[in-house]
C-alpha positions as CSV (number, residue, x, y, z in Angstrom):
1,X,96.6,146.0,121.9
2,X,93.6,144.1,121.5
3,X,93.5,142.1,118.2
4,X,90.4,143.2,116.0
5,X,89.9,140.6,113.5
6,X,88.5,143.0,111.2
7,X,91.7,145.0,110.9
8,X,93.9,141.4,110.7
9,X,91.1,140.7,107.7
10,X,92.1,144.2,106.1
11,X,96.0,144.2,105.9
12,X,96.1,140.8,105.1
13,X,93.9,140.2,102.3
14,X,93.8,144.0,101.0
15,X,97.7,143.6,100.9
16,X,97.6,140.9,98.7
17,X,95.2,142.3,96.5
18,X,97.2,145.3,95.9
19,X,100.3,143.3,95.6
20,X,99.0,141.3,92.8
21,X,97.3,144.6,91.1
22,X,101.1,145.8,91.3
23,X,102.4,143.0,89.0
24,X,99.5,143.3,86.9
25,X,100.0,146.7,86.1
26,X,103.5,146.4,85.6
27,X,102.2,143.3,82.6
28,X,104.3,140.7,84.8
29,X,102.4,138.4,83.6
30,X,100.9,140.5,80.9
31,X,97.3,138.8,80.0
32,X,94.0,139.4,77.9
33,X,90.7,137.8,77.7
34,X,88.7,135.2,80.2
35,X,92.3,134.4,81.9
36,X,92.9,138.7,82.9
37,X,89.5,138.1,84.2
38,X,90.4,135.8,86.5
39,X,93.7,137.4,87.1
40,X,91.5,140.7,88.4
41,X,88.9,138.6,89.9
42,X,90.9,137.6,92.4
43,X,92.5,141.2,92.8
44,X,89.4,142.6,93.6
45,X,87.8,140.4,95.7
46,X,90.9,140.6,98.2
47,X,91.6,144.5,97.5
48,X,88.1,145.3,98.0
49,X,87.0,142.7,100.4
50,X,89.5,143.4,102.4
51,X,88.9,147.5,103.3
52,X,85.2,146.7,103.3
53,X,86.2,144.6,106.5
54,X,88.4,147.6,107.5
55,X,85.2,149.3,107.9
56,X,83.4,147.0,110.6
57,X,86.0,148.2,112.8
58,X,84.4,151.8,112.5
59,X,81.8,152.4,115.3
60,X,80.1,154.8,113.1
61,X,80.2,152.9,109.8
62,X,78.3,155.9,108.0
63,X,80.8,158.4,109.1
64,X,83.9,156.5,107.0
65,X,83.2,158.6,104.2
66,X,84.7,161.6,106.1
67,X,88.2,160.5,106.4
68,X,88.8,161.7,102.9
69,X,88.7,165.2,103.6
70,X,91.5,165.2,105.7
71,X,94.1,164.3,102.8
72,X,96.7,166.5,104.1
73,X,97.4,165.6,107.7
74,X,96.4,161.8,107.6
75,X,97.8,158.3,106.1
76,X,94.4,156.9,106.7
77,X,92.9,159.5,104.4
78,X,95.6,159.2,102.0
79,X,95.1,155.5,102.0
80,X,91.3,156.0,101.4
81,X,92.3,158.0,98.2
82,X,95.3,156.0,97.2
83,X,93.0,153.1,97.2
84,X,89.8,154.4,95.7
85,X,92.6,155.8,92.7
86,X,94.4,152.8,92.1
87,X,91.0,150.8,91.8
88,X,89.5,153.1,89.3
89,X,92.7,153.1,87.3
90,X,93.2,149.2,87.3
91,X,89.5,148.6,86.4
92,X,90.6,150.7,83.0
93,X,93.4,148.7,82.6
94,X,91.8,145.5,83.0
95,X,88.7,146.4,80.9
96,X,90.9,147.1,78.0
97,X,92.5,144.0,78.2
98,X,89.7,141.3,79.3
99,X,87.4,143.1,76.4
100,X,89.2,144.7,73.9
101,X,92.5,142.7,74.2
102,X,93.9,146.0,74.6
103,X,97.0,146.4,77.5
104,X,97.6,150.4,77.4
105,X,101.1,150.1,79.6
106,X,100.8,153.6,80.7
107,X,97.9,153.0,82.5
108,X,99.2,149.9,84.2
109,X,102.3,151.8,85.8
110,X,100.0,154.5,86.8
111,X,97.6,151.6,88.6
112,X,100.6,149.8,89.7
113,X,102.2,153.0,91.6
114,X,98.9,153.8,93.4
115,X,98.3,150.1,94.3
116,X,102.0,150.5,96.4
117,X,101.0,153.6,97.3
118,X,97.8,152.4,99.2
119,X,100.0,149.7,100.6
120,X,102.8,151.8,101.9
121,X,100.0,154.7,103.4
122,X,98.6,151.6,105.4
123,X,101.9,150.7,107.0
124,X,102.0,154.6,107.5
125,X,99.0,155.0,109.5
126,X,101.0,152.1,112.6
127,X,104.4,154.0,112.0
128,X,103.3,157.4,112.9
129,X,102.1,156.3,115.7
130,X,104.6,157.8,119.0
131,X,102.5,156.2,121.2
132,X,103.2,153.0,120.3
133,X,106.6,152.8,119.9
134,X,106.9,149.1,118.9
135,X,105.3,150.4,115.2
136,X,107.2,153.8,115.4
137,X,109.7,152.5,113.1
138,X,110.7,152.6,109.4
139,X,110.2,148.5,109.6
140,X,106.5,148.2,109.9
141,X,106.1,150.4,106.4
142,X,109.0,148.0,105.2
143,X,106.9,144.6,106.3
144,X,103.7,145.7,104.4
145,X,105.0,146.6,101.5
146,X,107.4,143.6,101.1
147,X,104.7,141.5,102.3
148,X,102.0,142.8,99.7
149,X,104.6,142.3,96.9
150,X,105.6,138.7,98.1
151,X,102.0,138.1,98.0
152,X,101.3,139.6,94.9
153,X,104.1,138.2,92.7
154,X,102.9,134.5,94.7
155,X,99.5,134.6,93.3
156,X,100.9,136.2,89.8
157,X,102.6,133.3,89.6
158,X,105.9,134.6,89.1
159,X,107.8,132.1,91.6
160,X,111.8,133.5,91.7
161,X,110.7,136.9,92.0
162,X,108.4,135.7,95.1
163,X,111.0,133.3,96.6
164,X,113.2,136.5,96.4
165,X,110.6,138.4,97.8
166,X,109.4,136.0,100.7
167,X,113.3,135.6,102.0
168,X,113.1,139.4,101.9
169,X,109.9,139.5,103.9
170,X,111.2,136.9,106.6
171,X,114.6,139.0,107.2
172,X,112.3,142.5,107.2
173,X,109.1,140.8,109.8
174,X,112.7,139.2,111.7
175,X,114.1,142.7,112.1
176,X,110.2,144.7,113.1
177,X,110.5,141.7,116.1
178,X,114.1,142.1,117.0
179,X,113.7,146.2,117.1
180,X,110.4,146.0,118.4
181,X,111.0,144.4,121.5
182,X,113.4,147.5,122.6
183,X,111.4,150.3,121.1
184,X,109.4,150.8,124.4
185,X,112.5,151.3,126.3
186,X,114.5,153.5,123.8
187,X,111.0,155.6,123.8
188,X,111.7,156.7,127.4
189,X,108.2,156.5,128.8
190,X,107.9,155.7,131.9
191,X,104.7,156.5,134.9
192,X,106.9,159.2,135.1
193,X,107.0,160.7,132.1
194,X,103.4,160.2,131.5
195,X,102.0,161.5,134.7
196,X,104.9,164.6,134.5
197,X,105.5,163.8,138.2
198,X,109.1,163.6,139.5
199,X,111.4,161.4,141.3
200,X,110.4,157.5,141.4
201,X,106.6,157.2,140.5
202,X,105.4,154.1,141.2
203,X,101.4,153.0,140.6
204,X,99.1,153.4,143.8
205,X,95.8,152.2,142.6
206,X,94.4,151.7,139.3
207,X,92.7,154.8,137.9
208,X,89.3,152.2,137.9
209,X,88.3,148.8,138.7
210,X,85.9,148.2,136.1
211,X,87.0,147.5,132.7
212,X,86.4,150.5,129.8
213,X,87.8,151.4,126.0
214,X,91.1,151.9,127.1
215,X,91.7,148.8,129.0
216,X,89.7,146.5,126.6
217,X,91.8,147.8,123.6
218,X,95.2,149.1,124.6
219,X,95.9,147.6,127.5
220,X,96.0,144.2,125.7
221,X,99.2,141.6,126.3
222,X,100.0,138.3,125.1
223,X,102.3,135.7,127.1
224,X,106.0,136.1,125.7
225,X,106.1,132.1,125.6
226,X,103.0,132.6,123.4
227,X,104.4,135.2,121.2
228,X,107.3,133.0,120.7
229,X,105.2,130.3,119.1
230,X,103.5,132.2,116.9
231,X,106.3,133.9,115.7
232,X,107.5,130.6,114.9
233,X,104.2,129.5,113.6
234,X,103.8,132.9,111.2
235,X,107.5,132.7,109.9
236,X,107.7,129.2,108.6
237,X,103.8,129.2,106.9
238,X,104.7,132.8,105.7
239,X,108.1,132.1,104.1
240,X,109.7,128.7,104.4
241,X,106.8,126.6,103.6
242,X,105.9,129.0,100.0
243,X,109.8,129.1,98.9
244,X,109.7,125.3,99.7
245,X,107.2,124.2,97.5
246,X,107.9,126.6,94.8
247,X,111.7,125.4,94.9
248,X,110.4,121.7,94.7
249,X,107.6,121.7,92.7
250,X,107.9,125.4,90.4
251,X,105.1,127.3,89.1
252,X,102.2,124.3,88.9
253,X,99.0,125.4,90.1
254,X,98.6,123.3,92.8
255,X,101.6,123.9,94.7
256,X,101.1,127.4,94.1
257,X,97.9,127.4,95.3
258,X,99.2,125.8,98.8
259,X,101.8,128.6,98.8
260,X,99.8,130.9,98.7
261,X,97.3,129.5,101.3
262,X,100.4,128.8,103.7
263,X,101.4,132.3,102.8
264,X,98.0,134.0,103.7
265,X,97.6,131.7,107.0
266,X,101.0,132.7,108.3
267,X,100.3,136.0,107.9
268,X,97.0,136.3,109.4
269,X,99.5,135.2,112.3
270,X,101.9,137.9,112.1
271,X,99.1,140.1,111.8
272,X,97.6,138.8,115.1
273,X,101.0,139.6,116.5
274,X,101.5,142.9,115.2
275,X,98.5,144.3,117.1
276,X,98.6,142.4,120.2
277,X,102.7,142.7,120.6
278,X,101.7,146.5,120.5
279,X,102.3,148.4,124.1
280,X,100.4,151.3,123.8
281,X,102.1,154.1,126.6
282,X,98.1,154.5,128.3
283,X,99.2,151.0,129.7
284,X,101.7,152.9,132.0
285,X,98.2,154.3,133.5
286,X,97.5,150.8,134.5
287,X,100.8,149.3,135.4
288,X,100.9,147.4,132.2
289,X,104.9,148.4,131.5
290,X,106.3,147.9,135.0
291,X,107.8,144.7,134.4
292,X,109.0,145.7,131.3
293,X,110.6,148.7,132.4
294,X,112.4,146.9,135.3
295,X,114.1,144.7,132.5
């Protein structure tokens, strides 16, 4: 698929947000006054910033309100409310304890289980999806969850529990590329399959020569040589450079600050990856799997 930066903007710094709204709510670290304002500053500003880009990717901007009402079928409706919910709560939570130096620990878990929640629905609105095989896997839940709570407990400043957590992350985003790579074939879509034709169906002529939606966004690849380098690339800024520097230096601000930067730049990367790694099965419409399925 396509890459749209405005979706790469949303799970990346939206994940984070939520991630460090997690270990807020759980009081890990537990803080009051001008340095919980800062603490939820920072929250907020990736949390929030982050799904308002979600929302340049909507053609009809003013129409985003309606994915609400469709809570019962849909994880991006669920995500809308999971979101919206965990915000309100955690704005409680924090006002108590920036103004009133008040931490109500109830509360925090509440805001805390939403804030995964929202996380989790996101990763749930890729694995649902049959038609992509590659993210039709428990994984790709798995990778954003880990990833918002390696995130989080980085810029909570708790560094074992994120060196845990970033190790955890690499082995999970290792496994999504390992299994992804064979989820198109163990789908079982072939030109045959998708045009219900038997025997050996092989592509003729394109359905179009012109370019249109389908072609622009799903029929997207990237050069495996490519891929390999940025999975390279998005591995050792997202994991191996943050444990480094929290190993050597611990829980300064500085070096915290880089980890979390290296963090944050590496998985931009993955996140790049993760959309443009995706074979969507219209592609078979264009001959975009015949190599693949020849393998």
């Amino acid at each position: 698929m396509n890459p749209a930066p405005s979706v790469i903007i949303f799970s990346t710094l939206s994940g984070a947000g939520f991630g460090l709204l997690f270990f807020l709510g759980l009081g890990l670290p537990t803080v009051t006054g001008f340095i919980a304002f800062g603490f939820y500053l920072i929250a907020y500003l990736l949390a929030v910033g982050g799904l308002l880009a979600s929302v340049f990717h909507l053609k009809n901007k003013k129409n985003a309100w309606k994915s609400y009402s469709q809570w019962r079928t849909s994880w991006l409706s669920r995500e809308g409310w999971f979101a919206v919910s965990a915000l309100l709560l955690m704005a409680i939570y924090a006002g108590l304890q920036v103004f009133l130096d008040t931490t109500v620990a109830t509360i925090g878990f509440l805001g805390a289980a939403l804030s995964l929640c929202t996380v989790f629905s996101t990763g749930m609105i890729y694995a649902q999806l049959k038609t992509i095989p590659r993210w039709n896997q428990p994984a790709t839940p798995a990778f954003f969850v880990t990833a918002s709570l390696a995130g989080g407990a980085l810029l909570s400043n708790n560094p074992t529990l994120a060196n845990i957590l970033l190790i955890l992350l690499g082995i999970v985003v290792g496994f999504h590329w390992w299994k992804g790579d064979s989820r198109f074939a163990e789908a079982g879509s072939t030109i045959g399959t998708a045009t219900q034709l038997s025997g050996k169906v092989s592509l003729w002529e394109k359905p179009h020569t012109g370019e249109n939606y389908l072609t622009h966004e799903m029929v997207y690849q990237v050069a495996r040589k490519h891929a390999v380098k940025l999975r390279i690339i998005a591995i050792v800024l997202m994991t191996v450079v943050p444990v480094l520097l929290v190993l050597i230096f611990g829980a300064h601000h500085l070096p915290v600050l880089l980890a979390v930067v290296s963090h944050l730049i590496g998985l931009f990367a993955q996140r790049w990856l993760f959309f443009a790694e995706a074979e969507h099965v219209v592609g078979l419409y264009y001959g975009a799997h015949t190599a693949k399925q020849a393998t």
